[in-house]
BALOBA-1460 file (C-alpha; in Angstrom, 3 decimals):
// residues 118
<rec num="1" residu="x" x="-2.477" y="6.123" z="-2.304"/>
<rec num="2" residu="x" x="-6.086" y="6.350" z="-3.088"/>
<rec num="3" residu="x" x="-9.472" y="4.207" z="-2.338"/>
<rec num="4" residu="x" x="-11.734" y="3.915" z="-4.483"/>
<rec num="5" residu="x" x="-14.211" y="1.712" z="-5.565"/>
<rec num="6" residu="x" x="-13.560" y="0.088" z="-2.407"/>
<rec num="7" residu="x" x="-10.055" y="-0.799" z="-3.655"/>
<rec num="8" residu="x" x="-6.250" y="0.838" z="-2.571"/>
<rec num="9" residu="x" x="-4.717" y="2.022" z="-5.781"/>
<rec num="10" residu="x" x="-1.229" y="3.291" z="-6.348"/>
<rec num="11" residu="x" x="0.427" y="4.494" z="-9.105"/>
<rec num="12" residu="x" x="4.363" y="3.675" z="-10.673"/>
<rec num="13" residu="x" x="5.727" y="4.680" z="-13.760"/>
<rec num="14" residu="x" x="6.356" y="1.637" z="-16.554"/>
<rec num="15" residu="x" x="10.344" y="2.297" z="-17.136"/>
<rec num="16" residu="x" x="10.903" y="1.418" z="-14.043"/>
<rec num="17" residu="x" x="11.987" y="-1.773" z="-12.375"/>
<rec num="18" residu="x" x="8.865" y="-2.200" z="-10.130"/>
<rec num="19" residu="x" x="7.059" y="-1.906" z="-13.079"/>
<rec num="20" residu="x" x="8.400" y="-4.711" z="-14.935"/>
<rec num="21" residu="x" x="8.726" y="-7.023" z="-12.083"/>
<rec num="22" residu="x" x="4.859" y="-6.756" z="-11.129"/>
<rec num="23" residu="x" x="4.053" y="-6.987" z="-14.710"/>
<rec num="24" residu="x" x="6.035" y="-10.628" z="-14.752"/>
<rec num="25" residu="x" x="4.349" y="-11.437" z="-11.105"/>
<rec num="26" residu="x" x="1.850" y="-9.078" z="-9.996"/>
<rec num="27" residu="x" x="1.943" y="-11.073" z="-6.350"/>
<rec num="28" residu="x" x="3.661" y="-8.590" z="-3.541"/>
<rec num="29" residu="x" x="3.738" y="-8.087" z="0.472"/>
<rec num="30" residu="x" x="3.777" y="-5.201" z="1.851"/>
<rec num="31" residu="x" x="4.579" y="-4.300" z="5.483"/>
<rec num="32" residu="x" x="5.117" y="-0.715" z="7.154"/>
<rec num="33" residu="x" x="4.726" y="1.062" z="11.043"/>
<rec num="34" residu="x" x="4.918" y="4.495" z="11.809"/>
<rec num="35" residu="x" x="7.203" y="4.716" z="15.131"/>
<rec num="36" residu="x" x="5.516" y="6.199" z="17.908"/>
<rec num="37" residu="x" x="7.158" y="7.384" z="21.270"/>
<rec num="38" residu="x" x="5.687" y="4.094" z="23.452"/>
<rec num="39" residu="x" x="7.936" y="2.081" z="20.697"/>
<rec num="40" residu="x" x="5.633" y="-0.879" z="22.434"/>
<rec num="41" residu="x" x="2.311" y="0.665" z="21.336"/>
<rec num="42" residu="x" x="3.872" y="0.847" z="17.459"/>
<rec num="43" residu="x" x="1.200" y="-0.133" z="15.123"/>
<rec num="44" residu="x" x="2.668" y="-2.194" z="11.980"/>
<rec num="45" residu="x" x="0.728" y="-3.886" z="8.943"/>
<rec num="46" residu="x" x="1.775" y="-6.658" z="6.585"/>
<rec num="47" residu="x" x="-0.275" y="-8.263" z="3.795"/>
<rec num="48" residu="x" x="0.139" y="-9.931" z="0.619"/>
<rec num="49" residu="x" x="-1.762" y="-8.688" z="-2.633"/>
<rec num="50" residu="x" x="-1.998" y="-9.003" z="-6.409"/>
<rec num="51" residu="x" x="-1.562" y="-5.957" z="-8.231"/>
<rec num="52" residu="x" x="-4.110" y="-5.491" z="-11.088"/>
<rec num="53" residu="x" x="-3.282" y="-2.955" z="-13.675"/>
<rec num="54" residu="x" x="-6.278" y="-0.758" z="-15.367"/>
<rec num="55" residu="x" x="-6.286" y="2.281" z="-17.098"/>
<rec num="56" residu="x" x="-8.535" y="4.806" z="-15.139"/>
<rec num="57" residu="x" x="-7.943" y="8.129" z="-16.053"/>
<rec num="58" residu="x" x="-9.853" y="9.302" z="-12.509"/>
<rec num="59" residu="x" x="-7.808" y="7.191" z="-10.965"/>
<rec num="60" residu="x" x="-4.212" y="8.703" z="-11.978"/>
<rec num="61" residu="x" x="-6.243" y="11.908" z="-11.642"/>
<rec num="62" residu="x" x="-7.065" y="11.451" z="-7.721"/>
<rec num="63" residu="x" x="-3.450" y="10.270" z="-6.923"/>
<rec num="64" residu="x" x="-2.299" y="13.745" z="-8.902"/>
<rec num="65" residu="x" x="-4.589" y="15.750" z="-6.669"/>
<rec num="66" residu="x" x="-3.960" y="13.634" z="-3.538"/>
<rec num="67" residu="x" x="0.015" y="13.071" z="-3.726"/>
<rec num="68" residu="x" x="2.424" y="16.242" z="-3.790"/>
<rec num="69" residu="x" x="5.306" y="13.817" z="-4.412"/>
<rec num="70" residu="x" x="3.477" y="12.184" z="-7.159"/>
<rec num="71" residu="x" x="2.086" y="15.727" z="-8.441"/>
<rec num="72" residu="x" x="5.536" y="17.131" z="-8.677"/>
<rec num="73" residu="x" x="7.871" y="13.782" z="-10.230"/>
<rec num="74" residu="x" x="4.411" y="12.925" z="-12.947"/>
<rec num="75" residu="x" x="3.397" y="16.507" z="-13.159"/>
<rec num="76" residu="x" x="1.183" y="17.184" z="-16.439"/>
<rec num="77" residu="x" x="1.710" y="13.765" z="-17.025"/>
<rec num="78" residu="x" x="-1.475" y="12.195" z="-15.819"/>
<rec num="79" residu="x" x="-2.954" y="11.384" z="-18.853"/>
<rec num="80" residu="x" x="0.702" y="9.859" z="-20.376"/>
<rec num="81" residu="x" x="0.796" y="6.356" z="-21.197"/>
<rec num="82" residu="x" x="3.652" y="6.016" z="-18.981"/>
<rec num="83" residu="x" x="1.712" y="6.447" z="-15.813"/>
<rec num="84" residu="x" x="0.341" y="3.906" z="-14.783"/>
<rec num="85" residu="x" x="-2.386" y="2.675" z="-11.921"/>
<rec num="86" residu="x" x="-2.847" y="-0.384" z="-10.357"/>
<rec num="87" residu="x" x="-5.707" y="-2.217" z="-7.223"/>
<rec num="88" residu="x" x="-5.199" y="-4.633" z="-5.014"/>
<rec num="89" residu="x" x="-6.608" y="-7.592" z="-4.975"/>
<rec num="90" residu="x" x="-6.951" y="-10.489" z="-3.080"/>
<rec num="91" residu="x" x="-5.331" y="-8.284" z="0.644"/>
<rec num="92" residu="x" x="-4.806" y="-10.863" z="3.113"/>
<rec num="93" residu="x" x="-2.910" y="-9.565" z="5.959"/>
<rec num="94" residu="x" x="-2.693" y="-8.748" z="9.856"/>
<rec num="95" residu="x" x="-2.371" y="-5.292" z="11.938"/>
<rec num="96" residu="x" x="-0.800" y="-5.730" z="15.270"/>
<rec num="97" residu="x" x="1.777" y="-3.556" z="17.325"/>
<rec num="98" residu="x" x="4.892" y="-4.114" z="18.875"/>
<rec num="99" residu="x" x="4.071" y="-5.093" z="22.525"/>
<rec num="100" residu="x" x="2.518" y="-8.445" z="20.316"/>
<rec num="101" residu="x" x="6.627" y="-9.416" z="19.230"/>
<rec num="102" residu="x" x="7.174" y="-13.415" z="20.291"/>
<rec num="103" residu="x" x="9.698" y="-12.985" z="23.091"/>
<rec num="104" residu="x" x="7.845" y="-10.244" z="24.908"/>
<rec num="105" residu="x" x="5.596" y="-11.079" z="28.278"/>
<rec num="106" residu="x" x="2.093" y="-10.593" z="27.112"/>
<rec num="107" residu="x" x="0.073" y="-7.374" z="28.290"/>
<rec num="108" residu="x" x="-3.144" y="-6.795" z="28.088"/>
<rec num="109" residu="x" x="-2.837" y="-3.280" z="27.637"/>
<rec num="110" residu="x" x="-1.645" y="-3.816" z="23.892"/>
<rec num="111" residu="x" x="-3.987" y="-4.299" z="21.164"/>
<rec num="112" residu="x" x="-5.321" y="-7.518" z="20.144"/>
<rec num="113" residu="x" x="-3.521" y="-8.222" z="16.188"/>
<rec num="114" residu="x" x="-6.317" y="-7.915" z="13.653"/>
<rec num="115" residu="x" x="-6.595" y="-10.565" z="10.582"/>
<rec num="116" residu="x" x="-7.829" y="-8.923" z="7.414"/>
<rec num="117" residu="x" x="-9.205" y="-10.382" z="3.844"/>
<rec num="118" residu="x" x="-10.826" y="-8.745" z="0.765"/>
């Protein structure tokens, strides 16, 4: 939701599920795309983390300001123990599209997948 400190933070809310089951193992993937009309060209990401949780008030502050969804469900609520924000740590993961799926005939046109680690 928000960088800083050279680290992706995101917030959650500690009644709920997620919550509970990073708090008993703070390991988690993550994958995501945003469709675009040359379905081929589609750029995804997937990595694996560890969530760290710290209590940084500037932190739930800048996801407040940044986030309307976030602003509206948490609203005057950024300073209530409740809210909470966690890094990521330990990112190791790969950005590729979809021309890159096994099966396909390769093309040079689509982008070359991209290993990342911090």
């Amino acid at each position: 939701m928000v960088l800083e400190d050279n680290k992706l933070w995101f917030c959650t809310n500690c009644k709920k599920e997620v919550y509970a089951e990073l708090q008993a193992n703070p390991h988690l993937e993550l994958c995501g795309c945003k469709l675009e009309a040359d379905e081929m060209q589609t750029p995804w990401i997937r990595f694996s983390a560890k969530a760290v949780f710290e209590e940084r008030q500037e932190i739930r502050d800048a996801i407040m300001a940044k986030s309307a969804i976030v602003n509206t469900l948490y609203r005057n609520m950024q300073d209530n123990p409740i809210f909470k924000v966690f890094n990521l740590k330990d990112i190791d993961g790969w950005m590729i599209n979809l021309g890159n799926v096994r099966g396909l005939k390769k093309d040079e046109a689509f982008a070359r997948p991209v290993h990342f680690k911090f």
